[in-house]
N, C-alpha and C positions, 0 to 999 in steps of 0.2 A: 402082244406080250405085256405082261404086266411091268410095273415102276418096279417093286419088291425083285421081281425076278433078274431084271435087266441090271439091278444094282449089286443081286448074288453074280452074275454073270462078269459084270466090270473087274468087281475084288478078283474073282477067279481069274479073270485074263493078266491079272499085276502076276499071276503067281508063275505064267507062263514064263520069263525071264528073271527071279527072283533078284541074280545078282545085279541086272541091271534097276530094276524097282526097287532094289535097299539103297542102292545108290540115290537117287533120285530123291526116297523119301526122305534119306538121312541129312541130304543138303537144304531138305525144308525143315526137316528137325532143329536145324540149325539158327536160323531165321526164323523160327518161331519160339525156340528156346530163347533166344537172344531179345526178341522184343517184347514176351510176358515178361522176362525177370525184368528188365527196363521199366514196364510199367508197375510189376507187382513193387521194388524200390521208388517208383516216386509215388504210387499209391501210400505206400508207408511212409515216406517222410513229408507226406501231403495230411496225411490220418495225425500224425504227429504234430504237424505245424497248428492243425486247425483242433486240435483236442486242445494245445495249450491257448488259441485264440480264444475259444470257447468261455474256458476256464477262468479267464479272463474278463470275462463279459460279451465276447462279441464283437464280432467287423463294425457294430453301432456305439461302440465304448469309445471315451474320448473325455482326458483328463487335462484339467486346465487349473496353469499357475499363471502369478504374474512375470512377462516376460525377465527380466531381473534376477527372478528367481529360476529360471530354466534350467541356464547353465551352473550353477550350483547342485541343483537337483539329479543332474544327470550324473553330475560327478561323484555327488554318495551314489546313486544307485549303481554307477557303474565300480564304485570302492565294495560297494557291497556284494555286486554280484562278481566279484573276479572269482575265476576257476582255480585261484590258487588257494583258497581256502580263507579265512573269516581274517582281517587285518585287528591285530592287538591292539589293544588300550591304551593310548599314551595321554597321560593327564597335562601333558604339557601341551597339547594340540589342541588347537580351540576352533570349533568350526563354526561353519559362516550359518546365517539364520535365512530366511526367507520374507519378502516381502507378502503384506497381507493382497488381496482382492478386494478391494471396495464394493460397497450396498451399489452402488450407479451403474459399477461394472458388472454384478449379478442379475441386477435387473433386464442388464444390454442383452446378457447372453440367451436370457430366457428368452427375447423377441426374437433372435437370429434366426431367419428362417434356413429351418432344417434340421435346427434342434428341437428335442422336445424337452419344454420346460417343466412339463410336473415332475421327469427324472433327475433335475437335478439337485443333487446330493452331495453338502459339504463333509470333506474329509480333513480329519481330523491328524493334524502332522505333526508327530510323539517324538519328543527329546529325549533320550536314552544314554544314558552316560557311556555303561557297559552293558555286555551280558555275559553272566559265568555263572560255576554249579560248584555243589561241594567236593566235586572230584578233581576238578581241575583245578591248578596253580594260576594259570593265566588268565586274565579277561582281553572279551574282545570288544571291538567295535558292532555296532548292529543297527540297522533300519527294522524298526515297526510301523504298520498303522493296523486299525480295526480293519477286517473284509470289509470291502465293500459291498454294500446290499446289492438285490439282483438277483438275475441267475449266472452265479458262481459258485463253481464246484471245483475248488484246487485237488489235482492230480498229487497221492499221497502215494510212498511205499510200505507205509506200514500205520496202524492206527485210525483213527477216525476223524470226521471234519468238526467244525467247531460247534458249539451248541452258543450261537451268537446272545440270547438271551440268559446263559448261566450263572447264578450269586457267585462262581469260583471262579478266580484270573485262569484263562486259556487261553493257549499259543500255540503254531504251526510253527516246527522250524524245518527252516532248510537243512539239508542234509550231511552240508560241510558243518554248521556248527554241533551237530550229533557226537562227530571226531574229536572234533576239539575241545568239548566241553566232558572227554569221557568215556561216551557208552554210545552204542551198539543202536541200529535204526530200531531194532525189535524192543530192549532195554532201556530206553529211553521213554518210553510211552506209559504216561503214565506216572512218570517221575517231576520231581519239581524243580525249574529253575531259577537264577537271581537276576531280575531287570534292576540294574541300578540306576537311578534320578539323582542328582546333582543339584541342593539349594543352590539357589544364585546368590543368599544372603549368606546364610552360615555357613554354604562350601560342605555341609553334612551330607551323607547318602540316605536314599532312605530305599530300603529294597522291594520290591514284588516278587513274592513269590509265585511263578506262572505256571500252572501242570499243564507238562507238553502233552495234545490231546494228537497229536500227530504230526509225521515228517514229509516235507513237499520232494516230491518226485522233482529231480534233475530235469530241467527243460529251458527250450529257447527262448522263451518270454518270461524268462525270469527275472522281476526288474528288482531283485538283491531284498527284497522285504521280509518280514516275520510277519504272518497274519493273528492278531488279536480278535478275543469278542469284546463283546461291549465294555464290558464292566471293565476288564484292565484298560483298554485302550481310554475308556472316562474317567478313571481314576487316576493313571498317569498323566492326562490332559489336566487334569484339575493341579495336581503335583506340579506340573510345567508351567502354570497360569497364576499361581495360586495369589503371586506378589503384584499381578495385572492388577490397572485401573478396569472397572466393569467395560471400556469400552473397546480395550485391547482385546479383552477374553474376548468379546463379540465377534474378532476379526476372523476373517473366515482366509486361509492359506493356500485351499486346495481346495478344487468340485470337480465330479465324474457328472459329465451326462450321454446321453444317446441319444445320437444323430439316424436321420433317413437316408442309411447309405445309400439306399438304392434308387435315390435322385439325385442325394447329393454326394460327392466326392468328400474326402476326407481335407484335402486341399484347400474346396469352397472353403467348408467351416473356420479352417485356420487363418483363410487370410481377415476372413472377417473377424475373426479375435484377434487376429493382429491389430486392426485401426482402431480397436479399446483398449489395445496396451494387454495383453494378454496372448500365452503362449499354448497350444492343444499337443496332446501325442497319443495316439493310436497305439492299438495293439500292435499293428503293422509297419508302427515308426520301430516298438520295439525288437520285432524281429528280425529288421534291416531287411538283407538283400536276400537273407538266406534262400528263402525258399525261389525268388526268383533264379539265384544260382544254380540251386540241385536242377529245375526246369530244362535251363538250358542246356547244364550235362549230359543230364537224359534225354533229351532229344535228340544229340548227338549221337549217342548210342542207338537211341529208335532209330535213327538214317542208316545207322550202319547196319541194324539188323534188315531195315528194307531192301541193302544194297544185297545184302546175304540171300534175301527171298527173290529178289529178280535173277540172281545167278541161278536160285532154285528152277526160278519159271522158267528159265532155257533150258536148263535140264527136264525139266516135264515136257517142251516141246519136240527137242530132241527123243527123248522117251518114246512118245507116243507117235511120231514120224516113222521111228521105227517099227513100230507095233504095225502101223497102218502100213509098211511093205511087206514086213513079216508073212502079213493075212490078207494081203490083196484078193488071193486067191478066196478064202471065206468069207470075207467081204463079198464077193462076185456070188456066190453060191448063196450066201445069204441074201443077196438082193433077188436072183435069179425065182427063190422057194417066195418071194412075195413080202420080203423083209423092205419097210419104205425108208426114204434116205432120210427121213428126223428118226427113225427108230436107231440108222446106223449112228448119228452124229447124236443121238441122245447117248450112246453104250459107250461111245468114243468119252463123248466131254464127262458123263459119270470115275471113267475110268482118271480121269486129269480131276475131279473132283474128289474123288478116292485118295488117291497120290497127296493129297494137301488133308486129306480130312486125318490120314494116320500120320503124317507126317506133325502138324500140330498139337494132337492125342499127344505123342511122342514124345516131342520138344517140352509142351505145359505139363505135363506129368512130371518129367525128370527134375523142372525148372521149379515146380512145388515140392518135392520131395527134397533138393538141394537146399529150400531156399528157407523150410523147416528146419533143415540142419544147423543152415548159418546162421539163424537166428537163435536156434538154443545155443550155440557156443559161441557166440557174440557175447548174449548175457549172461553166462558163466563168469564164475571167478576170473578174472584175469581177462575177460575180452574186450574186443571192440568198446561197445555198450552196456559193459558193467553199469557205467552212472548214469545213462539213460533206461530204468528196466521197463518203462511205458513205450518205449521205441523198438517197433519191431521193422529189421529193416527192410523187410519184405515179406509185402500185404497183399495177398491172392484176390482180387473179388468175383464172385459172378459175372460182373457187366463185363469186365477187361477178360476175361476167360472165352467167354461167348464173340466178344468180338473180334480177338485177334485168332480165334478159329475161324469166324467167318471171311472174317480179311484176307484169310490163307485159303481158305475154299475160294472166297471168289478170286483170288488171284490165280490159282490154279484152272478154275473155269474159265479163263480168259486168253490164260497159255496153252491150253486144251482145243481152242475153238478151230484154229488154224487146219491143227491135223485132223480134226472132226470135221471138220467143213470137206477137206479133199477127202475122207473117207467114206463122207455120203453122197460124193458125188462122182465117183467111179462107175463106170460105164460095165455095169455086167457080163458082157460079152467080152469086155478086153479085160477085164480083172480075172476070167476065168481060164484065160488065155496066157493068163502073168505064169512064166516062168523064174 
């Protein structure tokens, strides 16, 4: 007997009890609906976490201040980046500055093995008084530097990325200063805003007019910045320095480079900028714990969808226990016409292979088609992830489709084997004999 036939044969025999086979399948339905959306959600906040890594530079990006200046640092960016939107202008608050990097200390870093020194890249760290437009009343507070060179591609909702070489001031903004300074993610683009600079001598403003060339997508690694190109970010540098002795200007604040993650730990790197007085942070300091957390959730759920699919697998053993008394008798008649006992326990385990192959179909079908839903009405007006619209909370792929079907096939073939085994080894004289 052919494989094709023997597998039309199996489906047909599920249909011999249907109500007992819906049962069956629908409890694998379960357990396998349960552990694709599990996967297809950490695929998605997985695809999420590492587009903004990406974005960023990379698991090999790693930006260094002098220790001194660390905690400072974290404190605007974390002023900058609050989710409650852009913090007002008060001219009576005077913020702290940053300690320079020394030429000894740029030299050290370059020898550190595991970094590579031709990447790195001093950045340039822009004093900004305020930021405000002609529509709004208020000004606020705001962190800029120029992008960093690289491959970086900041995640935008609307507009386009920077033309880093342009004669005209451009700027990325985030999404909360859009609201506040105004106008609309789409209306904004395009438009031009006021960076204001603060003489240190005369106390006078002197303004930049910067056309926003696009708005940064809401995301986890957001470390509270407005990304500049050159020309404004050198021009405000020059504005910020301009009362510098020549050899302050020279001072260098801040440098990115890129390390060999994949020898070296991000840890290594740091302790060794720590014994030169210098502090490193990662993409991955900036996303904190997050994505370790969502892991652990979802794993928990993945146990509990397994715990679902092994109550399934007794039900398939149970199932097919059945089957194999039901048909003792054509078992016995089937052996007796010359049918061999792998053809029986082949028909047998197909049919327990059957049982997992629709019951999976089943579950990953429903579990995309819901999981589509919840994603358009998440990012809808009013949902979930309005202000994430690059996050989709669940991400279907190939490889996790393919394999939590075959996980369920093979699970199913393994629950199968028991009653397949006693069914090809029935004695055709006494199976025929089964009443």
């Amino acid at each position: 007997m052919k494989v094709l036939d023997i597998i039309k044969d199996a489906n047909a025999n599920l249909l011999r009890n249907k109500l007992r086979s819906f049962l069956t399948i629908l409890a694998i339905f379960i357990g396998s609906f349960s552990i694709i959306s599990t996967s297809a959600i950490q695929a998605g906040v997985n695809n999420f976490i590492d587009s903004q890594v990406e974005s960023y530079g990379g698991e090999g990006y790693l930006a260094i201040v002098s220790k001194d200046s660390f905690e400072a640092l974290e404190g605007l960016q974390g002023a900058m980046g609050n989710s409650g939107g852009p913090i007002e202008y008060n001219p009576d608050k005077i913020q702290t500055g940053m300690s320079p990097i020394t030429d000894e200390q740029l030299e050290k870093i370059k020898k550190i093995e595991g970094i590579d020194g031709d990447s790195l890249t001093k950045e340039q760290t822009l004093t900004i008084t305020y930021i405000g437009s002609k529509k709004a009343e208020k000004k606020y507070l705001v962190a800029a530097e120029a992008l960093p060179p690289g491959n970086i591609n900041v995640d935008l909702v609307a507009g386009e990325q920077l033309d880093l070489r342009a004669d005209e001031y451009q700027i990325l903004l985030e999404e909360k200063y859009v609201d506040a300074l105004g106008y609309t993610d789409d209306n904004i683009v395009g438009e031009k805003i006021q960076l204001a600079v603060l003489d240190e001598f005369t106390h006078e403003e002197k303004i930049f007019d910067a056309k926003v060339v696009g708005v940064i997508a809401p995301g986890v690694v957001s470390m509270g910045y407005q990304y500049t190109n050159n020309k404004l970010a050198d021009d405000i540098y020059t504005e910020n320095t301009k009362y510098y002795p020549e050899e302050v200007k020279a001072q260098t604040f801040a440098v990115a480079v890129n390390f060999d993650f994949n020898k070296y730990s991000a840890d290594d790197i740091k302790d060794k900028l720590d014994e030169i007085g210098l502090s490193g942070m990662t993409v991955e300091d900036i996303i904190g714990t997050i994505k370790t957390f969502f892991d652990v959730i979802l794993t928990v759920f993945k146990i509990f969808g397994l715990i679902a699919l092994l109550a399934a697998a007794i039900g398939i053993i149970n199932t097919l226990f059945m089957s194999v008394q039901e048909r003792t008798r054509e078992i016995g008649l089937d052996k007796a016409l010359g049918m061999s006992s792998r053809h029986v326990f082949i028909s047998f385990s197909l049919e327990a292979i059957s049982l997992g192959f629709w019951g999976s179909v089943f579950g990953i079908t429903v579990s995309i088609i819901l999981g589509n839903i919840v994603n358009a009405a998440f990012h809808a007006e009013g949902g979930f992830l309005e202000a994430f619209p690059t996050f989709n909370l669940a991400t279907y792929t190939i490889k996790d489709i393919i394999s939590v079907t075959i996980l369920i096939m093979a699970i199913a073939f393994l629950s199968g084997t028991l009653p397949a085994r006693r069914a090809s080894h029935k004695n055709p004289i006494d199976a025929l004999r089964y009443e």
